[in-house]
C-alpha positions in Angstrom: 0.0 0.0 0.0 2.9 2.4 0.6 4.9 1.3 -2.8 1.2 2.6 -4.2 0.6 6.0 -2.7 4.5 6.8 -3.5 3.5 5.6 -7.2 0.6 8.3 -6.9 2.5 10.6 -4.9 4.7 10.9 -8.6 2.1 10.9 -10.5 0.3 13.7 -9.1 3.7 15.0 -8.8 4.6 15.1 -12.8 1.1 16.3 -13.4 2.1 19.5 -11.8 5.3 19.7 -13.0 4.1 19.2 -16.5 1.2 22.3 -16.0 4.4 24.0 -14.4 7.0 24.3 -17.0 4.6 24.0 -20.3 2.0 27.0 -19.3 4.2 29.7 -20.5 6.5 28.6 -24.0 9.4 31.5 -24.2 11.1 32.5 -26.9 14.0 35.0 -26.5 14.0 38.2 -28.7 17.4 40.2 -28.7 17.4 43.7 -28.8 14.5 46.2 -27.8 10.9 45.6 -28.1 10.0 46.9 -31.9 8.2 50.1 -32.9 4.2 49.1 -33.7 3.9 50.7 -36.7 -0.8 50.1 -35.8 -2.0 50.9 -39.0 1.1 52.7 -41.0 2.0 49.0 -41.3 -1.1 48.7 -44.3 1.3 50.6 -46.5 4.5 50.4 -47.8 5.0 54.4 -48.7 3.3 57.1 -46.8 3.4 60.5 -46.4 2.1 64.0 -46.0 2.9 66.1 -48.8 2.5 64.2 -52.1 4.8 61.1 -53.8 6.9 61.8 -56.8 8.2 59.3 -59.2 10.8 61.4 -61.7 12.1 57.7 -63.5 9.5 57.7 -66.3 7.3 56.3 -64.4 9.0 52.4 -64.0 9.2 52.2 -60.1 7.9 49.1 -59.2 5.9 49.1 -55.8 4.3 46.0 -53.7 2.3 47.6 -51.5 -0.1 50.3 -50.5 0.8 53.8 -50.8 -1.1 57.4 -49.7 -0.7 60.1 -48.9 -2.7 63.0 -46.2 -3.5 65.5 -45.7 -2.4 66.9 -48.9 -4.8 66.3 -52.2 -4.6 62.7 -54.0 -3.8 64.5 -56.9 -0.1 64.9 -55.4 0.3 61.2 -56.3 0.0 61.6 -59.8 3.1 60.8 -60.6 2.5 57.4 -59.4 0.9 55.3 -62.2 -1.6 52.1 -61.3 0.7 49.9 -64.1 3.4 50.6 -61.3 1.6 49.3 -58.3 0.8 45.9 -56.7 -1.2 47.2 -54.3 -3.8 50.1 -53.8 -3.1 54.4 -53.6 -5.3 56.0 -51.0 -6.2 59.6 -51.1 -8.4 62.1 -49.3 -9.9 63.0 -52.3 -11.3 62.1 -55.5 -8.4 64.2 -57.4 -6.1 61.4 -58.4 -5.7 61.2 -61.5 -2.7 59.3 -63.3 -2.2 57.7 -66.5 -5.7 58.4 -66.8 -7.0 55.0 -65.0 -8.1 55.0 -61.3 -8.2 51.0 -61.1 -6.0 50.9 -58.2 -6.8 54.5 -56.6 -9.3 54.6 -53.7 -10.6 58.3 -52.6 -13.4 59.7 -51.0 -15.7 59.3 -51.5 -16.3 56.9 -49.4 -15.3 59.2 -46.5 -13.9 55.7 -44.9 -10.8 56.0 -47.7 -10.1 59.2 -46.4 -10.7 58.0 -42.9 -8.2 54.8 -43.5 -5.5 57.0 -45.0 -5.6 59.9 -42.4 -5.5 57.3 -39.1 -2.2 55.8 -40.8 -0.3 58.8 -41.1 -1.4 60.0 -37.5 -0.2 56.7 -36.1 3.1 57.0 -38.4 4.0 60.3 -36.5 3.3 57.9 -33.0 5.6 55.3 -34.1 8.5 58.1 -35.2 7.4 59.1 -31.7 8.2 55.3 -30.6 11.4 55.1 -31.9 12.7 59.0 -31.1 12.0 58.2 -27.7 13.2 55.3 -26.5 15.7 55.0 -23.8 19.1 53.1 -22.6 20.7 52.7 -26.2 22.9 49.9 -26.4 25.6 52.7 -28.0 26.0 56.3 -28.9 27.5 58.0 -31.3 29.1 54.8 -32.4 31.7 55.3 -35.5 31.5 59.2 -35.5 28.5 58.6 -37.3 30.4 56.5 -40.4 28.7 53.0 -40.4 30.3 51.6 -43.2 31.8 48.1 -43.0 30.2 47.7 -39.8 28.2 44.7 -38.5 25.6 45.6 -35.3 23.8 42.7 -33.2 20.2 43.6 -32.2 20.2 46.5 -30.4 19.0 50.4 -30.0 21.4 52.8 -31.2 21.8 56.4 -31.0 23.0 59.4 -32.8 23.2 63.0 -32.5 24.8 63.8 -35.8 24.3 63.0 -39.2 24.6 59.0 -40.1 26.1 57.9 -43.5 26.5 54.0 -45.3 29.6 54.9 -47.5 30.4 51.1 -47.5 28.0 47.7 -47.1 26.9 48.0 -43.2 25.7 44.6 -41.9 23.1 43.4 -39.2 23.5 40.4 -38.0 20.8 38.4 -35.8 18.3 36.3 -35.7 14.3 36.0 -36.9 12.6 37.6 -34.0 15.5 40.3 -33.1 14.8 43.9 -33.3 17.3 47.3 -34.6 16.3 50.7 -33.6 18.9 53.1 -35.0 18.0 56.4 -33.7 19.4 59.4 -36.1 18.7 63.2 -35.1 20.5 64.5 -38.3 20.1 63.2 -41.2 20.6 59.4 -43.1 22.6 59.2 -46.4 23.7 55.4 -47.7 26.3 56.2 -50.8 25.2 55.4 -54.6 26.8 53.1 -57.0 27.3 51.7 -60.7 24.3 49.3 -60.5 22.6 47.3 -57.7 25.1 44.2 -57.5 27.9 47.0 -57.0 25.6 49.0 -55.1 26.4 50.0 -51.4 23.8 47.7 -49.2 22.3 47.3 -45.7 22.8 43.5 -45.4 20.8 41.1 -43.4 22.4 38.1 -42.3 21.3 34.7 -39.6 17.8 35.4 -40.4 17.6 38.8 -39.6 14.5 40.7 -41.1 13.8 44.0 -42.4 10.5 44.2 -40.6 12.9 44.0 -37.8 14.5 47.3 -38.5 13.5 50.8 -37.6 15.3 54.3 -38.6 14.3 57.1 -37.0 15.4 60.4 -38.8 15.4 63.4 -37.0 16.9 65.6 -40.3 16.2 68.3 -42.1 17.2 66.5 -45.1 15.7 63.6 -44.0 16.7 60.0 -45.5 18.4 59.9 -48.4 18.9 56.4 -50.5 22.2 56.5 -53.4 21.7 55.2 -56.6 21.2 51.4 -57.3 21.5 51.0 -53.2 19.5 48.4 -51.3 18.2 49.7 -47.9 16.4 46.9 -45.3 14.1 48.2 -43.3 11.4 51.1 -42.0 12.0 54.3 -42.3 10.5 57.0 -39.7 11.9 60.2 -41.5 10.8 63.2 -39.6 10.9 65.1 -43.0 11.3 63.1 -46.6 12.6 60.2 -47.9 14.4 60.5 -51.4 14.9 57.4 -53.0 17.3 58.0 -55.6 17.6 56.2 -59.4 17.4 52.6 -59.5 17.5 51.9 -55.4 16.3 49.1 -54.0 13.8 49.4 -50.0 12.9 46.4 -48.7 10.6 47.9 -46.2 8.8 51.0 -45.7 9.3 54.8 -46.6 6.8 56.6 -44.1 7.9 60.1 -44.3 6.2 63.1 -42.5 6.9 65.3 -45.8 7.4 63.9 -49.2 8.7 60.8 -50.8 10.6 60.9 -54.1 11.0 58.0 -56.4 13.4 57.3 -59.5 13.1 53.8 -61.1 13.1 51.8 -57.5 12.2 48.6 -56.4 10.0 48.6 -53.6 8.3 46.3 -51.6 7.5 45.2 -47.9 8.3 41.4 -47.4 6.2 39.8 -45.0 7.7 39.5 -41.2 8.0 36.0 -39.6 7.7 35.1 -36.3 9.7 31.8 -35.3 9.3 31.0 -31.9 12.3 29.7 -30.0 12.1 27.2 -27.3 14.4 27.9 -24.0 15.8 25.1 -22.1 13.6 23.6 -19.1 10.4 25.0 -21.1 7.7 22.9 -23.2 7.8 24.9 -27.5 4.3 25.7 -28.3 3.2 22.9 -30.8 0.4 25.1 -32.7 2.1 27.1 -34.7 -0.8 29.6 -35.0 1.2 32.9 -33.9 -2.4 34.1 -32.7 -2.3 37.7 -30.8 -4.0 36.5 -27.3 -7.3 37.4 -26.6 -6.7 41.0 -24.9 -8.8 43.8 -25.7 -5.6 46.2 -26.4 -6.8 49.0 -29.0 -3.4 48.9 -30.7 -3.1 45.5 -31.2 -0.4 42.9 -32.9 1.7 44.0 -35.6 -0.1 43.2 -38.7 2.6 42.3 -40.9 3.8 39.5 -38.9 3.7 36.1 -40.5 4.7 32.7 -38.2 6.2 29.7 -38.5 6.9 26.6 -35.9 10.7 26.5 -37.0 13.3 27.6 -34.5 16.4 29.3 -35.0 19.5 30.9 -33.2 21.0 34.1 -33.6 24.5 34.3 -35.6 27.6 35.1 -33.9 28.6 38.5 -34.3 31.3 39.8 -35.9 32.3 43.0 -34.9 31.7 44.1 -31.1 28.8 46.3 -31.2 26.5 43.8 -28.6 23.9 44.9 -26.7 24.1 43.4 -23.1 20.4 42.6 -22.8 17.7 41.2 -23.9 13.8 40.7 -24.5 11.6 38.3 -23.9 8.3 37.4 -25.9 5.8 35.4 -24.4 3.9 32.6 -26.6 0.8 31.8 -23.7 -0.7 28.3 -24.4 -0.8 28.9 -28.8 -1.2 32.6 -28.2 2.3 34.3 -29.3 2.3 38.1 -28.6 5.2 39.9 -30.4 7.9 41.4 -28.6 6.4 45.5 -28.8 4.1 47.2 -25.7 0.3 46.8 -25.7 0.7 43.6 -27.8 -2.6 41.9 -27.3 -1.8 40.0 -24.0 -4.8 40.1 -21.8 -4.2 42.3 -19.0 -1.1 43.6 -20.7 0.8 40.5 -18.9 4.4 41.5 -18.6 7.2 38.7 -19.5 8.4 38.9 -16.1 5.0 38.5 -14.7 4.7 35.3 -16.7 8.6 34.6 -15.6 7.5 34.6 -11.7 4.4 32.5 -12.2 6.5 29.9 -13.7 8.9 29.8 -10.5 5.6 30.1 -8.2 3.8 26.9 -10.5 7.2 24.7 -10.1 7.8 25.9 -7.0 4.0 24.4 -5.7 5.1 21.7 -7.8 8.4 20.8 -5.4 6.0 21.6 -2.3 3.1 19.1 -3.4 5.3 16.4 -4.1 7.7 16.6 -0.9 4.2 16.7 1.1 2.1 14.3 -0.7 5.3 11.5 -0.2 5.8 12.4 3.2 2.2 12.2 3.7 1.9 9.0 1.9 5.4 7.7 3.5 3.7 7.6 7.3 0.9 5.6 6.3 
């Protein structure tokens, strides 16, 4: 009879222990939390004074574009053979090669409505990303980032920041790069793209990852036949010069200019990673949680089940901490504040409730077999 409540004794025991350590599935994001773009993430250029294309009109764009509150008709430029994706004005100005198919203007008043709300929460995010705290470095390289490499991180500058040479970013899926910039951003032109000077990604490092705040009066300023990775929060315009390459987002609080670009937004995956002692969540779904947060889960976020592991870094620009992104029985909320969590549940909440559920765990067993033991 004793063999038997000992037997129980451990199963109750792995029961709890089980409930304990697979409640909360972790996954480890490096750097800081990233900028929620809310509804600026629909499009893939925005702005406030108008979008020019000076390139004869071949600019390819994947994406959304608008423009508020100036009149549609400062998107003219912009013709719908160019687009994959719809232009959103205030008005029903636009106007273009002469076909509308891909404009959408007010009326209905809810086009306008759509395009004004995304360039008031673009200013928030710039807002985000001016004002973050603790960078991980200052004034790092005088300003010159070229042949640099930078693990996740926030960085700050109070000068002008210029790409004369390929700058690297190295890190994995889920990490986040905030490079903060009060002057202004340059990255230097060449011959053609292959030759071109380039922001490269490397050990699965994404451009939805990547925030640059521009402070400048010149704003952000992309050479010829130069790829660029990432979002750009440019406090005044974004030029993107002949034959440049964005993979990301040109959301400018002035104008955007365009010369025979490729542009497009690639979809952000989430890959989970599982921490030692802790149970991966097995569905895959990359849901949001059921909070009722009004700012909600990034909406350009895509998930997958793989894991992965961040790259060793070459240079020695690395941030010293990092941040953690719950996944709460299937319910992954991305690493960013208000995310959808119910409650807003903070990662260390959900830390100390794992230590409180083992630690119930070690108390139930040691008094269930001591119980059990004097029978």
């Amino acid at each position: 009879m004793k063999k038997l409540n000992r037997t129980a004794a451990l199963a109750a025991t792995a029961v709890f222990f089980f409930m304990g350590v697979t409640i909360p599935s972790i996954a480890l994001a490096a750097g800081p939390s990233a900028i929620n773009l809310l509804s600026a993430s629909n499009f893939t250029i925005l702005s406030q004074t108008g979008i020019t294309e000076t390139g004869g009109h071949t600019t390819a764009i994947t994406g959304n574009i608008g423009s508020s509150p100036i009149t549609a008709a400062a998107m003219n430029d912009v013709f719908c053979s160019q687009i994959n994706g719809t232009i959103y004005g205030v008005n029903a100005a636009y106007v273009g090669s002469g076909s509308q198919t891909c404009f959408a203007g007010n009326p209905p008043l809810s086009n306008k409505t759509f395009v004004d709300t995304a360039v008031l929460d673009m200013v928030t995010a710039y807002n985000d990303a001016a004002g973050r705290t603790l960078p991980d470095g200052t004034e790092l390289f005088a300003g010159n980032l070229g042949g640099q490499t930078f693990a996740p991180g926030l960085y700050k500058w109070s000068t002008n920041v210029s790409i004369p040479t390929d700058v690297t970013l190295s890190g994995g899926v889920n990490d986040v790069w905030i490079f903060q910039i009060a002057g202004n951003l340059s990255i230097a032109s060449g011959a053609s793209v292959p030759a071109g000077i380039k922001v490269n990604l490397v050990g699965g490092a994404q451009a939805g990852n990547v925030f640059w705040q521009v402070g400048g009066g010149t704003g952000a300023t992309l050479g010829t036949f130069s790829t660029f990775n990432g979002t750009i929060l440019s406090a005044t315009q974004v030029i993107i010069q002949t034959g440049a390459v964005l993979n990301g987002r040109a959301l400018a609080q002035t104008q955007v200019t365009l010369d025979a670009n490729q542009i497009s937004t690639p979809a952000l995956v989430i890959a989970p990673v599982s921490v030692p002692g802790f149970a991966l969540n097995s569905s895959g779904t990359g849901s949001s949680g059921s909070g009722s947060s009004t700012r909600g889960p990034r909406s350009d976020v895509e998930t997958t089940s793989a894991s992965t592991s961040p790259a060793a870094v070459v240079n020695a620009v690395s941030p010293t901490s990092a941040d953690i992104m719950i996944d709460i029985s299937g319910a992954y909320a991305p690493s960013f504040p208000n995310a959808g969590l119910s409650g807003e549940t903070s990662p260390k909440n959900m830390i100390v409730f794992s230590i409180i559920m083992l630690s119930l765990s070690s108390i139930f067993a040691f008094s269930a077999t001591r119980a059990f033991s004097k029978r």
